[in-house]
C-alpha atoms as one frame of an Amber mdcrd trajectory, in Angstrom:
protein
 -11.993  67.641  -2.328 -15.477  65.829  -3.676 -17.514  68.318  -4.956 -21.331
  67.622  -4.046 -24.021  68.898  -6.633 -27.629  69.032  -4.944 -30.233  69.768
  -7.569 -32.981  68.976  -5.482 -33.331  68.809  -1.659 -36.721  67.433  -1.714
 -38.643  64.703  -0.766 -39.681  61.867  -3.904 -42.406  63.854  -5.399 -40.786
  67.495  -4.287 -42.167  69.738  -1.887 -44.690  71.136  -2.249 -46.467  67.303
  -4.142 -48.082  68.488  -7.178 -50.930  66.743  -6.173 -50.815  67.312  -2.185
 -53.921  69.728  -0.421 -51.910  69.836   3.050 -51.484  72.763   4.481 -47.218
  72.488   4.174 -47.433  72.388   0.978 -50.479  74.757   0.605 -47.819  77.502
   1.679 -45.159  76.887  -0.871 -45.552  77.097  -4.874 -45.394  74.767  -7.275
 -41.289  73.731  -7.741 -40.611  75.473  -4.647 -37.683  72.373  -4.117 -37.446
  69.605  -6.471 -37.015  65.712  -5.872 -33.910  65.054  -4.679 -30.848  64.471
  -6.987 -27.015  64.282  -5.345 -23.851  64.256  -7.837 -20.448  63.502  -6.923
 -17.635  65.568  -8.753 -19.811  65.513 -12.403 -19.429  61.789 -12.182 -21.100
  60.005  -9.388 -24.565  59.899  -9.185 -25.794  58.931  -5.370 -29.868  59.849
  -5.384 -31.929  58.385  -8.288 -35.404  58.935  -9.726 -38.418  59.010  -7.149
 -39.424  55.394  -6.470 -36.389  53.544  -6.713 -33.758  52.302  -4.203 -29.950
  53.903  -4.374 -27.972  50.873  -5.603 -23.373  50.968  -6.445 -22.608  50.956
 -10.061 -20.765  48.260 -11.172 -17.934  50.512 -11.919 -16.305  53.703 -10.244
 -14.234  56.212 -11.342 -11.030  56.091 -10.237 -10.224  57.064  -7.134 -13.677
  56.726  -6.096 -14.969  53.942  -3.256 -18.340  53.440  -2.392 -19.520  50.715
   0.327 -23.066  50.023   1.775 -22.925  50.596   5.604 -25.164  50.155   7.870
 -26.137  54.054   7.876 -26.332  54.136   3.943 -23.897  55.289   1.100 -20.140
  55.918   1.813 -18.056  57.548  -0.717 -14.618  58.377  -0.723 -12.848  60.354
  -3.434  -9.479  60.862  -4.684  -7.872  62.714  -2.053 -10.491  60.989   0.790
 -12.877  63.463   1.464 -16.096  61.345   2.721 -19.440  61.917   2.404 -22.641
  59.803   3.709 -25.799  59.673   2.059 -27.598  58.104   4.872 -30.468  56.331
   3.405 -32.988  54.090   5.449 -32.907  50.526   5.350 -35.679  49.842   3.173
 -34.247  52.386   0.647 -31.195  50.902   0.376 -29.805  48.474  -2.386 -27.506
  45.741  -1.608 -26.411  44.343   2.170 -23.666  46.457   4.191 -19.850  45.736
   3.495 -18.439  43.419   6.163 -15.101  45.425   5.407 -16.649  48.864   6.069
 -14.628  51.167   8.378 -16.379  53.704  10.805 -14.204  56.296  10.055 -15.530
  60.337  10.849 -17.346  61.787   7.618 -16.770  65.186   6.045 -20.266  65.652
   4.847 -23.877  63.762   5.810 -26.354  63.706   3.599 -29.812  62.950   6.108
 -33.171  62.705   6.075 -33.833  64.275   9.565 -37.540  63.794   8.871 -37.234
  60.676   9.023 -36.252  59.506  12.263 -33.999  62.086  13.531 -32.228  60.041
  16.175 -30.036  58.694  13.636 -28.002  61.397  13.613 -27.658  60.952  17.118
 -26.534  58.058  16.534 -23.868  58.919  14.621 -22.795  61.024  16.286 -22.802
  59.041  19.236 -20.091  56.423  17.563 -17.924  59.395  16.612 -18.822  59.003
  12.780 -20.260  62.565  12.761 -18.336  64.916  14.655 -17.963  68.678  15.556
 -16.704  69.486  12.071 -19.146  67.104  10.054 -21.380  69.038   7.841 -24.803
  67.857   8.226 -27.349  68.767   5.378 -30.907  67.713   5.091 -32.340  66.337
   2.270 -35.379  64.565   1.455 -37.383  67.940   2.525 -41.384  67.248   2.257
 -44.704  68.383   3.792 -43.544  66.163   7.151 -42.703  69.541   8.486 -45.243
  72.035   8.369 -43.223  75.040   7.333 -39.584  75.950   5.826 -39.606  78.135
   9.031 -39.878  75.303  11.446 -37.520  73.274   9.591 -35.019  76.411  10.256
 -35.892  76.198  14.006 -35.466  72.062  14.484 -32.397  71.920  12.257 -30.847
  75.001  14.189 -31.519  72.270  17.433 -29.565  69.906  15.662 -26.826  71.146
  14.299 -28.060  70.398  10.777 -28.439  72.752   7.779 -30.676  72.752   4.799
 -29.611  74.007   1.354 -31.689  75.356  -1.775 -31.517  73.250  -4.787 -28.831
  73.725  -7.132 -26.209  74.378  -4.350 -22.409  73.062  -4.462 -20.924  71.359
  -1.752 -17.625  70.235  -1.249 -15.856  68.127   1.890 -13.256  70.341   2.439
 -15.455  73.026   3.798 -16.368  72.005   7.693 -19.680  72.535   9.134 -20.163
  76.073  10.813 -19.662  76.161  14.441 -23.084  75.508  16.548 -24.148  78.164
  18.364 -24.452  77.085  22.193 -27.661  75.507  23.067 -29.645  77.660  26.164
 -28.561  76.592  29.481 -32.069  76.125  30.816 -35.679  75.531  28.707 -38.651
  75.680  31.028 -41.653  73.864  28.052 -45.231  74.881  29.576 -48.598  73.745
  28.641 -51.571  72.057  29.122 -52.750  68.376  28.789 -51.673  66.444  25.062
 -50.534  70.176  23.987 -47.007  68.716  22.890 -44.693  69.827  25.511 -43.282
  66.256  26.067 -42.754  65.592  22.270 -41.162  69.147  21.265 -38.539  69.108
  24.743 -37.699  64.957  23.184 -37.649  67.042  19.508 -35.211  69.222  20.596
 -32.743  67.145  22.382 -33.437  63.991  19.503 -30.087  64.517  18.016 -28.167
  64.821  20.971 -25.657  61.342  21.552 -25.686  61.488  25.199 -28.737  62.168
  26.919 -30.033  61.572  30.553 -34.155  60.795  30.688 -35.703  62.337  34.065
 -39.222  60.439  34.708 -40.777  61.837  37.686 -43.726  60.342  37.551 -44.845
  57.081  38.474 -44.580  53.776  36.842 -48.319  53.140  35.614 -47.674  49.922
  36.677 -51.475  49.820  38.362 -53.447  52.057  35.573 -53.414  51.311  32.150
 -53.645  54.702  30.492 -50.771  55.701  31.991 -49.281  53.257  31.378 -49.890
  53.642  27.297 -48.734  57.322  27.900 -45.632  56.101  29.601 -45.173  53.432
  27.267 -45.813  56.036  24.137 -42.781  58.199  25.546 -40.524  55.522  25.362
 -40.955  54.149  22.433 -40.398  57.969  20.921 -37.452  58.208  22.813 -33.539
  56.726  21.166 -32.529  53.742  22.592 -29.366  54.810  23.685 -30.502  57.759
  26.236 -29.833  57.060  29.911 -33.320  56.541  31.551 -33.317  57.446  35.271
 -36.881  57.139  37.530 -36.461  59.564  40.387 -37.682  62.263  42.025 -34.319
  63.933  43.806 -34.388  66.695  41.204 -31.847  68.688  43.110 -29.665  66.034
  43.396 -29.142  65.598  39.559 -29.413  69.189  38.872 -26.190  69.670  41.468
 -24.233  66.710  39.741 -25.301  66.220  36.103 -23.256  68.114  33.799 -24.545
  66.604  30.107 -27.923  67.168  28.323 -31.157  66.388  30.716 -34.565  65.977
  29.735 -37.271  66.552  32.829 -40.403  65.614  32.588 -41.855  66.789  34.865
 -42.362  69.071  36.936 -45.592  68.593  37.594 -45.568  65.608  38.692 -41.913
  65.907  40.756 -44.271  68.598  42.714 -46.969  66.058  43.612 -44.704  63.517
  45.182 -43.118  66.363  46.950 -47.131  67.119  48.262 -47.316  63.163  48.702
 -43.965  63.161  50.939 -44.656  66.060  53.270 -48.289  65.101  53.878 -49.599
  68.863  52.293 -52.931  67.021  50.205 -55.102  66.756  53.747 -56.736  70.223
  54.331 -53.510  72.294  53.247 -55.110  75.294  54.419 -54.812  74.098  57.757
 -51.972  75.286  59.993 -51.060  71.770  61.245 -49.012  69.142  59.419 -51.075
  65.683  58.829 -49.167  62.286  59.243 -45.753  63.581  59.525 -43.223  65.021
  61.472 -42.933  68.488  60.682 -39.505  68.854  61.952 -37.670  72.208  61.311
 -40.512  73.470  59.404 -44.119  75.197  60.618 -46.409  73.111  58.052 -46.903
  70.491  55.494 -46.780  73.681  52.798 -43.723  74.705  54.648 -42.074  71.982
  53.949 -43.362  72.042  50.576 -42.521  75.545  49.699 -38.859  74.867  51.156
 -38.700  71.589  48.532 -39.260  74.208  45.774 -37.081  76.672  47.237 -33.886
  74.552  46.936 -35.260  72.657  43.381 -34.855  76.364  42.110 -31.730  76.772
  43.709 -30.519  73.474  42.047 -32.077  74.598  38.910 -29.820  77.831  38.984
 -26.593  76.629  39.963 -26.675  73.639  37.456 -24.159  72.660  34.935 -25.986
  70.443  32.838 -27.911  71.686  29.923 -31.400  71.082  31.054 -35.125  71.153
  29.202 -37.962  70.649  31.590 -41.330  70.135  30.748 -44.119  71.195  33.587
 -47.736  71.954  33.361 -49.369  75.328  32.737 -51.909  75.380  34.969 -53.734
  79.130  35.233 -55.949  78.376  32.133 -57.740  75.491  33.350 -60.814  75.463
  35.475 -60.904  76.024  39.435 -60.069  73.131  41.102 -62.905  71.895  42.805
 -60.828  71.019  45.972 -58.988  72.983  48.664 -56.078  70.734  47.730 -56.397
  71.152  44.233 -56.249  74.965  44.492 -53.438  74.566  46.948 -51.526  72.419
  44.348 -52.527  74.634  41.275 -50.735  77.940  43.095 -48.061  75.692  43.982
 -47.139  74.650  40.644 -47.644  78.420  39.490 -45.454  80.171  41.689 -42.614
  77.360  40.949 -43.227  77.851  37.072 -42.776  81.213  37.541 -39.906  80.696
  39.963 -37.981  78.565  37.303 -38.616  80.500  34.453 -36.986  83.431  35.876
 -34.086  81.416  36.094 -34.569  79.920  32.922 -32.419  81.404  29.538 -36.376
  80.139  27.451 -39.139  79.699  28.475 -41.886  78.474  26.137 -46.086  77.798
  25.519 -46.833  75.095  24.039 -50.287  75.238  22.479 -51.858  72.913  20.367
 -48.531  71.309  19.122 -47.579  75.305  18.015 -44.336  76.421  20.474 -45.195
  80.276  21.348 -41.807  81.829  22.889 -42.554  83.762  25.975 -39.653  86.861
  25.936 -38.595  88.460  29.047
C-alpha cells in the first residue's frame, strides 16, 4: 500500500486566489481549498510550493522508484502500488526515463482543468483502467463552481477530494455509473452545445466524430468554425464526414458524438428537393418515387433517423438546434424547415434518456 496525503487540492495560489474578483472564486471563502501539496507514505513529497516545477530527489527511500514519463511523476512503493502525478510538460523537471514501463496505475493524480483529454489518453493506452482511481487536483476558478466540477468529473469518471484527505492504492476507484444511452444537446447559435456534448465525451479513449455539415471548403467563417472544432477535439477520435445517420446509428456500438442535427436535416431538404415552394403539393427536380412530396420524403428521412436513433447500441450525444425562440423565418422554406427541425427535436428527445438547453454556455436539464 502507498499511502497518499493531499493537504491541498488546489490550484498554485488556492481556490478561491486571495487576490482574484471572478465570480468562481467570488462564491467560495477565503481557504476554501489550499495550494496543492501531495505526500507519499510521510516520506515522499510529489507537489511543491506554488511556482516551482516537481523535480526527483536525489535520493529515495527504500523501496521507493520514481521515473519522469511522458505523462508526469511515477512512483512505486514497497509492495508496488503506483500512483501518477500527471503534471504538464512545462511543469515538469527533468526529461522522461527511456526505461519507463507503461504499466496500469493504481491512483492518478490530474489536472482535468487542464486539458482533459489526457486522461483519455491514458486511458486509451491501458495505463488508466476500470479500477484506476482518478482524483483531481490543481482545483482553481477555471471552473465556475464546485457544483459543476461535480457534474464534469461525474462525466469522467474522475473524483475530487477535500484537502487533508488520505489516499491509499490499494483502494480501487468506485464503479462508474453507466453513462445515458442517448443525450439530445439543444440550443441556439454560439450557446455552447458543441463544446459541452465534446466536454462530456473529452475523456472518453475511443470516440467516433459525426460532422454533418459541410466542409467550408468555399466560405471562410465556416471554415474557422469547423476548423475551431477540431482543434478542441483529441487527436485520437475517429472523424467521420457523412450524412447516413441511420446507417451509423444501426452499426456503431462505441461512444458517438453528432453534430448535427441541424444540419443532417438540411441535406436531407437538399436531397429530396423540399427548399422550392415546400408548401406546394408537387415534388421539384426529383423523382418522387414511393412517396407523395418532397416533405414526404422528408418526413419519411426523419421517420427512420428516429427509428435508428431508438434501436441504437452506441452511446450517442447529439447536438441540434433549438429553433422555436428565434424569429419567423422570413421564407416559406424557412418556416417549412424551422417545423421540421422542431417536430424531429421533439421526436428524438422522446427517445432520448437527457435531453438538455443549452443557454448562454449554462446546461438547463429539461426532465420528462
Amino acid at each position: 500500500m502507498v499511502k497518499v496525503l493531499l493537504s491541498g487540492t488546489a490550484g498554485p495560489y488556492g481556490w478561491p486566489e486571495p487576490t482574484c474578483g471572478c465570480a468562481s472564486c467570488g462564491r467560495l471563502p477565503a481557504g476554501h481549498r489550499l495550494p496543492t501539496a501531495v505526500v507519499l507514505d510521510d516520506v515522499l513529497r510529489l507537489a511543491p510550493p506554488a511556482g516551482l516545477p516537481v523535480t526527483p530527489p536525489a535520493t529515495l527511500p527504500k523501496g521507493y522508484r520514481m521515473t519522469v514519463t511522458p505523462d508526469g511523476y511515477a512512483v512505486s512503493g514497497p509492495d508496488r502500488g503506483r500512483v501518477l502525478h500527471a503534471v504538464p510538460p512545462g511543469e515538469r523537471g527533468g526529461t522522461p526515463s527511456p526505461c519507463w514501463a507503461e504499466d496500469d496505475y493504481d491512483l492518478v493524480l490530474i489536472d482535468l482543468l487542464d486539458r482533459p483529454q489526457r486522461l483519455g489518453d491514458l486511458r486509451r493506452r491501458g495505463l488508466v483502467t476500470a479500477r484506476t482511481r482518478v482524483v483531481a487536483v490543481n482545483l482553481d476558478h477555471r471552473v465556475p463552481s464546485e457544483t459543476e466540477l461535480a457534474r464534469r468529473l461525474a462525466f469522467w469518471g474522475a473524483e475530487a477530494v477535500d484537502d487533508g484527505t488520505v489516499l491509499d492504492t490499494r483502494r480501487p476507484a468506485p464503479a462508474r455509473p453507466p453513462a445515458p444511452k442517448r443525450v439530445l444537446l439543444l440550443g441556439g447559435a454560439r450557446s455552447g452545445k458543441s463544446a459541452e456534448a465534446e466536454l462530456r465525451l473529452i475523456t472518453e479513449p475511443d470516440v467516433t466524430y459525426v460532422a454533418t455539415g459541410p466542409t467550408g471548403r468555399l466560405d471562410a467563417d465556416w471554415l474557422a468554425r469547423v476548423r475551431a472544432h477540431q482543434r478542441r477535439r483529441p487527436p485520437y477520435w475517429t472523424t467521420i464526414e457523412t450524412t447516413e445517420l441511420e446507417a451509423l446509428l444501426r452499426s456503431e456500438t462505441g461512444p458517438l458524438l453528432i453534430d448535427g442535427i441541424g444540419t443532417w436535416l438540411a441535406s436531407v431538404f437538399d436531397a429530396c428537393g423540399a427548399w422550392d415552394d415546400p408548401a406546394h403539393d408537387r415534388p421539384r427536380g426529383r423523382n418522387p418515387g414511393r412517396f407523395g412530396t418532397a416533405l414526404d420524403a422528408v418526413a419519411a428521412r426523419c421517420d427512420d433517423l428516429v427509428a435508428a436513433w431508438r434501436q441504437t447500441r452506441a452511446q450517442v450525444v447529439a447536438v441540434s438546434d433549438e429553433v422555436g425562440l428565434s424569429v419567423i423565418p422570413a421564407t416559406a422554406s424557412g418556416r417549412v424547415f424551422r417545423d421540421a427541425l422542431g417536430r424531429l427535436n421533439q421526436n428524438l428527445a422522446a427517445e432520448s434518456e437527457e435531453a438538455t438547453l443549452v443557454v448562454a454556455g449554462r446546461v438547463v436539464p429539461l426532465p420528462i
